[in-house]
C-alpha positions, 0 to 999 in steps of 0.5 A, spaced: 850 405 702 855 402 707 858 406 712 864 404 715 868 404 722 876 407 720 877 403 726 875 397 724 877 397 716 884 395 715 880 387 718 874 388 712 879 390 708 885 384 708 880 379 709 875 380 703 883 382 699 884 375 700 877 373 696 876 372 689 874 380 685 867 380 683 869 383 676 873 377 675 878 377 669 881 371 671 889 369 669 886 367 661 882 374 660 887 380 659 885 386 662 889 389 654 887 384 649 892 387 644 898 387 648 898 382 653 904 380 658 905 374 663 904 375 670 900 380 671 895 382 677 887 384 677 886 389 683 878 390 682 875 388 688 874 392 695 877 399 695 877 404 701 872 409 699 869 417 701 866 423 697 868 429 699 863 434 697 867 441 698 873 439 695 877 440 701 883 434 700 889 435 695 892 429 698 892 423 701 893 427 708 888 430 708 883 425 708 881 424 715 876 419 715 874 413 710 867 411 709 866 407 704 868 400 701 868 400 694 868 394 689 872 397 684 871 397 677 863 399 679 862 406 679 859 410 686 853 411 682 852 404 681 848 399 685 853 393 684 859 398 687 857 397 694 855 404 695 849 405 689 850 414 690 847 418 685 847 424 689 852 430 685 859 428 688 864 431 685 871 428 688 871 421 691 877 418 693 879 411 693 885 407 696 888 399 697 894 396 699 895 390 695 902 385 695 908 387 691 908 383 685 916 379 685 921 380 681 926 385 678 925 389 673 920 395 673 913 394 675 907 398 671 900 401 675 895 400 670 887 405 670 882 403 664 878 409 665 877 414 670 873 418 671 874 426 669 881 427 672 885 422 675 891 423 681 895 417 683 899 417 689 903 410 691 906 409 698 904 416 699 908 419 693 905 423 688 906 419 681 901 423 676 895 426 673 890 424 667 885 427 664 880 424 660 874 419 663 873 414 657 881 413 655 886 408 659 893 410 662 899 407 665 904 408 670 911 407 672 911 405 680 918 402 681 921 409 684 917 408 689 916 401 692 919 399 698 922 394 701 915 392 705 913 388 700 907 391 700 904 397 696 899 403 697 895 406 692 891 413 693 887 416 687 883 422 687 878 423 682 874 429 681 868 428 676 864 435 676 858 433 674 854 439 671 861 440 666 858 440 660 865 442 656 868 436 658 866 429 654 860 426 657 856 422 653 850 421 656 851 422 663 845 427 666 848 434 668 842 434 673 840 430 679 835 424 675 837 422 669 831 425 664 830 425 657 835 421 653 840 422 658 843 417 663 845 416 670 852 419 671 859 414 672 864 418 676 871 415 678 874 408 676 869 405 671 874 400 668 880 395 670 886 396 674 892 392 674 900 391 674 904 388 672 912 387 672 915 388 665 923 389 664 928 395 664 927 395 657 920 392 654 915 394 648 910 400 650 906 401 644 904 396 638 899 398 631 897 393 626 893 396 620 894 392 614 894 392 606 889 386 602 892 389 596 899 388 596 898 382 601 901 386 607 900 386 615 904 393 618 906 392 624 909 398 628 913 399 635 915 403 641 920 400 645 920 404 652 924 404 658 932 402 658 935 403 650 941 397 651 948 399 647 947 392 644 941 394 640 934 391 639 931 386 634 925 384 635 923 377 633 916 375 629 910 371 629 905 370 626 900 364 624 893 363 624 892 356 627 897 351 626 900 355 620 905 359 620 904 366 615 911 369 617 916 369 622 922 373 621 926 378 626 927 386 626 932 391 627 929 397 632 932 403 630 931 409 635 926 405 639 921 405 634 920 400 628 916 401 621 915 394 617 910 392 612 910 384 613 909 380 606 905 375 606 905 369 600 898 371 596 895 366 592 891 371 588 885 366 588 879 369 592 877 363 595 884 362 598 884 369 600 878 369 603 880 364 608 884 369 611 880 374 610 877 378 616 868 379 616 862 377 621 860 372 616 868 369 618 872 373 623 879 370 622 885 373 626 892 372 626 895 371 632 902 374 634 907 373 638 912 378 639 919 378 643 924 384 644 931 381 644 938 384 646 944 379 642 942 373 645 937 376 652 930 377 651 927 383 654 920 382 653 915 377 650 908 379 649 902 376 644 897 380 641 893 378 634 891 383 628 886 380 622 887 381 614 880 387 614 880 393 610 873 397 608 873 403 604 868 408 600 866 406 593 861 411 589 855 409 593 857 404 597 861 402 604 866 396 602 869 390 606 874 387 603 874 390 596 866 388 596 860 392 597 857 390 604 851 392 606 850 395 613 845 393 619 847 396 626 844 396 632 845 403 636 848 400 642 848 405 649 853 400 653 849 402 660 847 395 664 842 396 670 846 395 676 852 397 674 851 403 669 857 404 664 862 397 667 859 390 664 857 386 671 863 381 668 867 379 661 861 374 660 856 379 658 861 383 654 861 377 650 853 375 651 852 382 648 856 381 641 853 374 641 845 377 642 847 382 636 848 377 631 843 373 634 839 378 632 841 379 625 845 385 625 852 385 623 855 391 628 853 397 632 854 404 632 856 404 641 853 411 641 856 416 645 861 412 649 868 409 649 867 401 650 871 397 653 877 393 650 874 388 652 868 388 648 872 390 642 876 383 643 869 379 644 867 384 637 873 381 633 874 375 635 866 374 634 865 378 628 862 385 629 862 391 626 863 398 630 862 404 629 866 408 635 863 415 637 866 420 641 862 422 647 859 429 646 861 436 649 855 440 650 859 446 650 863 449 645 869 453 649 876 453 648 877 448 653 871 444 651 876 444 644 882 441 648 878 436 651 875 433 645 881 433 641 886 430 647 882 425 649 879 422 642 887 422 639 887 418 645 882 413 643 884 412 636 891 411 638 888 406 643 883 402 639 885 403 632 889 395 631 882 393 632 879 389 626 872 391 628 872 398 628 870 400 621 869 407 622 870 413 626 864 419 628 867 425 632 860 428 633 853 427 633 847 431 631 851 437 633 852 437 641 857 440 642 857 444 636 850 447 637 850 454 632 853 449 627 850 453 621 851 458 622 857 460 625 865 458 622 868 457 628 863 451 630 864 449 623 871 450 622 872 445 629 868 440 626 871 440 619 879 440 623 876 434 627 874 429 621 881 431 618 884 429 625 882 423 625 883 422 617 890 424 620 890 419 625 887 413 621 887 414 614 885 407 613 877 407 615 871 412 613 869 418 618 862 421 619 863 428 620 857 429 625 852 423 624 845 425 624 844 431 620 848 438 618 853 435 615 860 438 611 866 434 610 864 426 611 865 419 607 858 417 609 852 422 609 848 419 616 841 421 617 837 420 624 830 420 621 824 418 627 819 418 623 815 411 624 810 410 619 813 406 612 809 409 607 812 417 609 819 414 609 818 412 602 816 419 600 822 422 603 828 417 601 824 412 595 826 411 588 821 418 586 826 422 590 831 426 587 837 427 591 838 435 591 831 435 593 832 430 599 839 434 601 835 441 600 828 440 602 828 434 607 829 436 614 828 431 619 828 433 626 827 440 623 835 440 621 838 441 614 841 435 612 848 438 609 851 444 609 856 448 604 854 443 598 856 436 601 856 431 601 860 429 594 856 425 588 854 419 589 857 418 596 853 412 601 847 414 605 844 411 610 840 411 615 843 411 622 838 412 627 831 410 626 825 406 629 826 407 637 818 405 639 818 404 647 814 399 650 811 401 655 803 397 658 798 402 660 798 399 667 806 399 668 807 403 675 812 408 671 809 408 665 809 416 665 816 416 666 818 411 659 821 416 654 821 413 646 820 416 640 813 412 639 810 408 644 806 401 643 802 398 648 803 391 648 808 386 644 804 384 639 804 391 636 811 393 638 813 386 633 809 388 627 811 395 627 818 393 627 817 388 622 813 394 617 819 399 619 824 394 617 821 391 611 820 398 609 827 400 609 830 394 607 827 395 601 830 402 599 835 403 595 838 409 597 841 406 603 848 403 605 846 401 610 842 402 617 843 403 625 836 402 628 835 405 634 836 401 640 839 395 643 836 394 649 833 399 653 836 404 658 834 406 664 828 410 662 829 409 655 824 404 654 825 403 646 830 398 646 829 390 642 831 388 648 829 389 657 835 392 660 836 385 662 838 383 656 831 378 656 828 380 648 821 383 648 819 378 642 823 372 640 828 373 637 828 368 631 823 374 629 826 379 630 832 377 626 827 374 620 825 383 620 832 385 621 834 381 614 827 381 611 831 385 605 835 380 603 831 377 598 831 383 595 838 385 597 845 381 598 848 383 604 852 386 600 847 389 596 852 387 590 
């Protein structure tokens, strides 16, 4: 822990300003890859920091003493901050004063996450406050800058940590993570940035596309100054070198709606080409220009991908075909910097090591991953399951947080191709007398039809892991490592009503109120989680698994075995083995939480596919 003299910090601070950020995103990689604009300015680096443990502050003034520096985006709690303090802090404030980007027009303050709650100041005026610890905002700042050309920036974030009726994932309530639960993630955790966008300019985009009719849907909110001349909106989109459509829009009430036909063959093998999957993940890049008669207003460039995915029968569908899932469940933790990546690059590390693996996505399990990773996962081709990150009380106000903040995550997150199902709740945290009290079934029946509100395009899971009442996929979490009882439980012999009614992994029924629907797809999304731990390793009575193996051998072919086995059933749709990577005490994961394998991981991809002679990976 660094603590610092407030007489000689203004010197620390504007020298090491002048040096390259640590979490370095560069000119070429955007903080916002779906709405990307040109300039725009990182501010990650060194912040002025301080707890303040009684929560004696309510403004910038009252603050009498900055202790800290901070390198932002990194949590307090984290080492790679500079300050590494996992000690209950339920207030931290953090302040810098950078260069006021040049030009006209507005200029716009950034946040990726904060968290819980947000308040900003900016050269001492109060701008605003938001609530909600994994979800982006964005400010208008231009009222307040000055003509110093300079710019201060305060935030205050306050972050209870024993409040367990905010969204909190898997972040400890108590001083030392214990059990399944993790280090906790206070204040900023994700990039801040500005950037100048003019009077008038493009605040919100949406994609979703249609491979039926050959169709890209593209919506649009203008925001800022409506112009007397009107707007039109000027389109293009190619992958590559081709031109698929160019073509411009009369913006209407500062919104625009328009399916955007494409020229369709209707011959499988040209459709493929342009068709989004793991195997070929093509994006169509578009550019997009806000003009007002013969004055542009606003240019920026995203990407959208011709990619649908549905529920037939029994089966998952990608494209209009079966597709056979093999998920990783992913926690996004990193050991020295907790919730943040230590860089884009291990973003993009993590997405190729997946693959490498022989899983074609994740379930990112009780976190909000950064768009970042989303973009890596497009452009790479990983499916993602996005799960909202647990309450674990049931109040009215842990009910109004849930659904603020997840509305926000889909409206953030659902243009990216990669994300192919929605999943509100996990194993009933949160919703803890679900069987039998109405109002909790009730708020988890009102959450699957939100979101199949929100985005009727993609599949939900009501509540992933068991007790199940409205859902497109009957998710089951099944921990049971010998082969041969899991054949019992879900083999061919089994009848369905007998699993549904008699099987209760974990001591939970697996559905209630006569769900799921006939012939709905099944699947097994967490299994597995055998943690590696030598007898002679220091702390070895501290690692948590499911089951523990005592050398790596054993740990191989027990994983081998187990995928084997569930490869070969044919109840599943699909499966998420539990986990990625170990995390913290956690120690079931195929990898070290340096993202070293544990066995080469030839063999672990040889057990992730060993299905596929028996079944495609479509399972057609």
């Amino acid at each position: 822990m660094k603590l610092l003299d407030i007489n000689n910090l203004g010197d620390e601070l504007s020298t090491n300003f002048n040096q390259e950020d640590t979490f370095d995103l560069g000119k070429t990689i955007h903080p916002r890859p779906l709405l990307q604009r040109s300039p725009w300015q990182s501010l990650n680096g060194l912040w002025k920091f301080a707890f303040d443990d009684q929560g004696q502050c309510i403004k910038p003034s009252d603050l009498k003493q900055w202790t800290h520096l901070i390198e932002v985006p990194f949590a307090p709690e984290s080492t790679k901050s500079g300050i590494g303090d996992m000690s209950f802090h339920p207030n931290c404030w953090y302040e810098r004063e950078f260069e006021t980007p040049p030009g006209n027009g507005r200029l716009l303050l950034h946040f990726g996450a904060v968290d819980y709650r947000a308040r900003v100041w900016v050269n001492g005026q109060y701008i605003a406050e938001h609530e909600g610890g994994h979800t982006n905002f964005s400010l208008d700042i231009t009222h307040v800058l000055n003509d110093s050309g300079k710019t201060l920036v305060t935030v205050w974030a306050q972050d209870e940590p024993q409040d367990l009726a905010k969204p909190r994932g898997k972040q400890d309530w108590q001083l030392k993570p214990h059990s399944i639960w993790y280090p906790r993630t206070s204040g900023i955790w994700q990039t801040v940035w500005v950037e100048r966008v003019g009077a008038t300019y493009l605040g919100h985009i949406c994609w979703n596309c249609n491979c039926e009719r050959w169709e890209v849907g593209f919506e649009a909110a203008i925001a800022g100054d409506m112009p007397e001349a009107g707007i039109q909106i000027k389109m293009t989109l190619r992958v590559g070198q081709q031109i698929l459509a160019k073509d411009t829009y009369e913006v209407f009430n500062g919104e625009i709606s328009r399916r955007i036909a494409l020229g369709d063959p209707g011959i499988d093998d040209y459709r493929n080409e342009l068709l989004w999957s793991p195997e070929k993940p093509t994006l169509i890049d578009a550019e997009i220009q806000l003009w007002s008669k013969d004055q542009l207003l606003d240019e920026v460039k995203s990407y959208t991908a011709m990619r649908t995915v549905s529920i037939q029968r029994d089966r998952f569908m990608l494209n209009g075909r079966p597709y056979y899932l093999r998920l990783v469940l992913d926690q996004g933790y990193w050991p020295d910097t907790l919730m943040t990546a230590p860089n884009d690059e291990a973003l993009r590390r993590d997405v190729e090591l997946v693959k490498a693996m022989g899983f074609n996505g994740v379930r990112k399990h009780q976190k909000i991953e950064d768009p970042r990773f989303l973009y890596w996962a497009d452009v790479l081709g990983l499916l993602v399951w996005e799960e909202m990150p647990s309450a674990y009380r049931f109040t009215p106000k842990a009910v109004e947080r849930m659904i603020h903040e997840w509305t926000e995550v889909i409206r953030r997150d659902i243009s990216h191709p990669c994300i192919v199902a929605w999943v509100p709740f996990n194993e009933s945290w949160g919703v803890p007398n679900l069987v039998e009290t109405a109002a909790h079934r009730n708020y988890v029946l009102a959450m699957y039809h939100l979101t199949k509100t929100l985005d009727p395009t993609r599949p939900v899971i009501g509540n992933d892991g068991w007790e199940s009442t409205d859902t497109d996929i009957l998710a089951i979490h099944d921990y049971d490592t010998k082969p041969q009882q899991l054949i019992r439980r879900y083999g061919s012999e089994v009848k369905l009503s007998d699993m549904l009614n008699h099987k209760r992994p974990g001591g939970r029924i697996l559905t209630l109120d006569n769900y799921p629907h006939q012939g709905q797809p099944i699947m097994l999304t967490e299994f597995g989680g055998i943690a590696y731990a030598p007898l002679n390793q220091a702390d070895a009575d501290k690692v948590w698994g499911y089951e523990r193996c005592f050398n790596i051998s054993e740990l191989e072919m027990k994983y081998t075995q187990l995928l084997e086995t569930v490869n070969s059933l044919e109840l599943f749709s699909g499966f998420c083995y539990t986990q990625f990577t170990d995390t913290f005490q956690e120690a079931n994961g195929l990898l070290y939480g340096d993202r070293t394998p544990k066995f080469p991981i030839e063999a672990i991809r040889a057990a992730t596919l060993s299905g596929e002679g028996f079944c495609s990976p479509t399972r057609c």
